[in-house]
C-alpha positions, 0 to 999 in steps of 0.5 A: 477450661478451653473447651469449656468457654467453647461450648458456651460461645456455641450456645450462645451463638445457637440461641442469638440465630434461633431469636432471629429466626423467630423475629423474622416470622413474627408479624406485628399489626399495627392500628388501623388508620381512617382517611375520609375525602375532604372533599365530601368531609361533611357527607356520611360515608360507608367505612371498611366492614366485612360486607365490602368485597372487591371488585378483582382483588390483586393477590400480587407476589409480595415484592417489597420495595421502597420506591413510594413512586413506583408502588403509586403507579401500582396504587393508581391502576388498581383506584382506576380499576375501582378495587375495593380492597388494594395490597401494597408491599413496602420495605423500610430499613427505618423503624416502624412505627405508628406514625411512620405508618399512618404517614406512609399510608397517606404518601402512598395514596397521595401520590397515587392520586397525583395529577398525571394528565390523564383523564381517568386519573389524577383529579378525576380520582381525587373527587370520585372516592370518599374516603379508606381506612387502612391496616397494616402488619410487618415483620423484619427481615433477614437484613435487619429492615421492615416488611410494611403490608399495608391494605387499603379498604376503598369506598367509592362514589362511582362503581367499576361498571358506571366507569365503564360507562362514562369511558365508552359514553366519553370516547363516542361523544368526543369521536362525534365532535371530530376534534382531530386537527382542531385547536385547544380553543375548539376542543374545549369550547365543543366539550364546554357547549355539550357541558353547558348545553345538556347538564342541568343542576341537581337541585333534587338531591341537594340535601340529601347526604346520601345520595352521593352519586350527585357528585360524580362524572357519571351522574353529569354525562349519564343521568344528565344532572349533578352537582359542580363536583360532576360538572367539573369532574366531568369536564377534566376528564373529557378536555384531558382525553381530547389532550388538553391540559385541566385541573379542577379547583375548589373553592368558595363562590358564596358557599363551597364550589368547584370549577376548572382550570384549563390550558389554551396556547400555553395559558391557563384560563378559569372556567366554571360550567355548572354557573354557566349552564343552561346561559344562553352567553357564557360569563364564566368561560376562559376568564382571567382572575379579575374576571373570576373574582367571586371565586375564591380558591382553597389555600392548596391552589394559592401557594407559590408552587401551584401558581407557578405550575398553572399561571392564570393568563393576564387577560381573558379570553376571547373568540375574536383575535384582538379586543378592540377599543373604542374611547374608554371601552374595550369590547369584542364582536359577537355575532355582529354585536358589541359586547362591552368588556372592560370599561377604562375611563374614570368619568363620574357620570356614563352614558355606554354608547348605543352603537360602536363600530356601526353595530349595536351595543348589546351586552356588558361583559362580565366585570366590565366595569369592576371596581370602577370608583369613580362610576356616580351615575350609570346609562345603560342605553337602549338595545342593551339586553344582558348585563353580565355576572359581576358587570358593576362588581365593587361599584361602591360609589355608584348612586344611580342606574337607568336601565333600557326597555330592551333590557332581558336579563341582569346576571348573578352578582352584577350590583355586588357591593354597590352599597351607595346605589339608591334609585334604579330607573327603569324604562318600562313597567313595573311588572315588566321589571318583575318579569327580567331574571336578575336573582342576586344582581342586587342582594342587599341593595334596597334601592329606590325603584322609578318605572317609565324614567323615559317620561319622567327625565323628559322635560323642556328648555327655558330660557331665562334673559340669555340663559338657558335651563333645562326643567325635567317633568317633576320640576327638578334640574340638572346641575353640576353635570352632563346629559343628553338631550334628544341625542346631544350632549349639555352641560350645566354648571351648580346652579343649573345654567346651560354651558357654553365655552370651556367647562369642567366636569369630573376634572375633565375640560370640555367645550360646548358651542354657543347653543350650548352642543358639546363639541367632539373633534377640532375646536378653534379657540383664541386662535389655538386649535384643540382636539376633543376625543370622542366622548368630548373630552379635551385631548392632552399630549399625542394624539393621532387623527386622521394617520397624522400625530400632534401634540397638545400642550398641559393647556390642551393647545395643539403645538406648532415647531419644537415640542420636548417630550420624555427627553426627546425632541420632535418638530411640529409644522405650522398644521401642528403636523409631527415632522419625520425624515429630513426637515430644514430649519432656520436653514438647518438640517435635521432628520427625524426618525419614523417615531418623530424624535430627533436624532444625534450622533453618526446615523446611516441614512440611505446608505450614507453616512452624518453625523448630528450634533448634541443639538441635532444640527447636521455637521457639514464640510468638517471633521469629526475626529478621522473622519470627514463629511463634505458640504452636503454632510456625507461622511466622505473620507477618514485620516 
């Protein structure tokens, strides 16, 4: 019986070893998974069939591993190297099954093509393949885990010997700008111009689905004309080989787009190249998100994690070192013109100033003026050439625009949402209008147009008893508002008589003489002194002039003596003079500090040390607790 029950245990164990043996030889497919780009979703692509053959198929030793990073790094060479068919060799000690599979697949080839910061890699691979299928077969192994051979059949928008082109093309064009020792800025700036300067937008192909070299980096630098795909395709891959950080963003910009971030100082600034090709000034290069706004990215890019890693810089970025700022404009110099970069008043009714600075005013920047509400009527004044993309963007209640003969060219989307804006004045001819490139500024405007406005805003002054009002040409007026007349500036109440005096306009006090000029700087009224800024309006608060502070009450009237302010105390000589240092009043000695506030407690000064009362009162021939301060308040002895 016992020899018996041994010979079955044999049998049996015999049998257990030969099912293994068999499983361990036996491979099981599973059903081919289909991937197309979703970048180019909506474009017909070539799919795995037999007629594909690779370029260098890596044969490999079958080493499966289970570190998804490390066969990504493999996966990665072999997409650079542009391989049509590509093996990769995964173990799992998990069950295979078809979703394991196809979420394998889509893990491996993701992370593949990562951002890695190299050019060739990362975005650059993410939008030159269309898309792969893969198949897949295992077996078990003799630890009882999962042999996964997968292999993916690749379609590709560029070929193995285009790349090679671009690399060499890319490697003289980047040794011919010298860039060594130069700064992010001047690497990406060469590398935008050359962009900008030698690509042109394919138009041709747009709507032909199968010629889909368009969307490529090569077409861009080789045939020298693409599609924002190969524009900013292109880009990523020469700013990242010059060192330079990048990503390229998808989006809406009025359709489906592409454009670029990249990294200056630490900073990532928007930029977009194929909108600013062929421009003789750039409006969309180095811009915050504010001015970017008719940029819309894809949900991938607007997640927390993704904006962690690429923070979009707060402002735009500029040549010159500082924006500088004039009354409500901040602007910068360019080639010894003003351009206008951000208007910060909220005046109803402006005249942007011909000159600042002694230069002349030429340009207003990109979103200058976005979401101004306040904004009625608009001067553009004479010399203005270009207004840039998106300038009045969101202007909903402006009513009114005067534009300058010297007006040449008015950017895409400058009038964007302008709903309220009902007559455009221009100063010269109709079919000089017709002539000024301006596709988009005003899409869905029907504005009412006024050519010559220069003749028709001329009139003349009449004077009714001791009043005075102005009558344009056409027989109407102004009223409720300021204008400039022969370079000087009026205001007329509702009714239309001229001003004089104090007067109100858009919640703002200004003061006009007795023949009615609007005064700018210091006005003397009812024995008070008041400051007017440079656009006429009355200064309340601190204002510098001249490297001296004052401070100007609620009223407007400049303070003399003690003026309390954010719980600080100031003293103002009888000039209305911020006072700072040692002052004696009413026979008493306080000290100011360089901000002009008056100081408390123990304070060294001059290496000596006083001590100032709650009040600011300096404590003399006294003790303030162990200590002692003589006649001259010096601190002297302790207990």
């Amino acid at each position: 019986m016992k020899k018996k029950s041994i010979f079955l245990a044999l049998i049996l164990m015999i049998l257990f070893l030969l099912s293994g043996t068999v499983n361990a030889q036996t491979e099981y497919t599973l059903e081919d998974y289909h991937y197309t780009n979703p970048v180019y979703k909506d474009i017909e692509i070539n799919q795995h069939s037999e007629a594909i053959q690779p370029y260098s198929l890596n044969t490999a030793d079958e080493v499966y591993m289970s570190d998804v990073q490390k066969i990504a790094e493999k996966f990665r060479q072999e997409l650079v190297e542009r391989d049509s068919v590509i093996d990769v060799y995964y173990y799992s000690s998990d069950s295979i099954t078809q979703n394991f599979f196809d979420a394998l697949a889509n893990q491996l080839f993701q992370n593949a093509i990562s951002h890695t910061g190299v050019g060739n890699e990362g975005d650059y691979l993410k939008w030159h393949y269309q898309g792969w299928t893969a198949e897949a077969s295992y077996t078990f192994d003799a630890n009882g885990g999962y042999d996964l051979h997968i292999t993916y059949y690749m379609s590709y928008l560029s070929d193995a010997g285009q790349e090679e082109q671009v690399t060499e093309k890319v490697d003289d064009l980047l040794q011919s700008f010298n860039l060594s020792g130069k700064t992010d800025y001047e690497k990406v700036k060469a590398i935008y111009d050359y962009i900008c300067d030698n690509i042109t937008y394919d138009y041709r192909t747009l709507d032909d689905d199968t010629y889909t070299l368009k969307y490529t980096a090569y077409a861009a630098l080789i045939n020298k004309t693409a599609v924002c795909q190969g524009y900013a395709s292109l880009f990523y891959r020469m700013v990242l080989d010059a060192g330079v950080d990048a990503r390229v963003i998808s989006g809406d910009a009025g359709g489906p787009h592409a454009w670029n971030i990249v990294s200056i100082d630490g900073k990532y600034y928007n930029l977009d190249s194929t909108w600013d090709a062929g421009n003789d000034s750039y409006a969309y290069f180095l811009k915050n998100m504010a001015d970017f706004s008719d940029h819309v990215r894809d949900e991938e890019y607007t997640d927390a994690s993704f904006e962690e890693a690429y923070p979009i810089s707060e402002e735009s970025y500029y040549e010159s070192d500082d924006i500088e700022q004039f009354g409500d404009y901040e602007y910068v110099i360019n080639n010894d013109q003003i351009m206008i970069t951000r208007y910060t008043g909220d005046d109803q009714n402006v005249v942007i100033p011909a000159e600042i600075d002694n230069k002349p005013v030429a340009v207003i920047g990109p979103f200058a003026f976005d979401s101004t509400q306040t904004l009625e009527i608009l001067e553009i004044p004479e010399g203005v050439e270009t207004v840039e993309v998106g300038a009045f963007w969101d202007c909903t209640n402006l009513r009114k625009v005067y534009f300058p003969h010297s007006v040449t060219s008015i950017e895409n989307y400058a009038f964007y949402n302008a709903v309220n804006l009902v007559d455009i004045y221009y100063a010269g001819t109709q079919e000089e209008w017709e002539q000024i490139p301006k596709d988009g500024a005003f899409d869905d405007l029907t504005p009412i147009y006024h050519f010559n406005y220069d003749n028709e805003r001329k009139g003349q002054w009449i004077q009714s008893g001791s009043r005075w009002w102005y009558q344009y040409t056409d027989g109407s007026y102004p009223a409720s508002e300021r204008i400039q007349i022969d370079g000087t500036w009026y205001g007329f109440d509702h009714s239309g008589w001229m001003e004089t005096g104090w007067a109100s306009h858009e919640n703002t006090w200004y003061y006009f003489s007795a023949g009615g000029a609007m005064c700018i700087g210091w006005v003397f009224d009812g024995n008070t002194w008041y400051y007017m800024d440079e656009n006429g309006k009355m200064i309340v608060g601190w204002q510098q002039v001249n490297g001296v502070w004052y401070y100007f009450g609620e009223s407007g009237a400049m303070r003399t003596g003690w003026v309390l302010d954010d719980s600080k105390w100031y003293y103002m000589n009888e000039n209305g003079v911020m006072q700072t240092g040692w002052q004696q009043v009413n026979d008493i000695w306080y000290y100011f500090g360089e901000g002009g506030s008056m100081v408390t407690g123990w304070q060294e000064i001059g290496n000596t040390w006083y001590y100032f009362d709650s009040n600011g009162q300096m404590a003399s021939d006294a003790w303030i607790g162990n200590w002692y301060v003589d006649g001259s308040g010096a601190w002297v002895s302790s207990r």
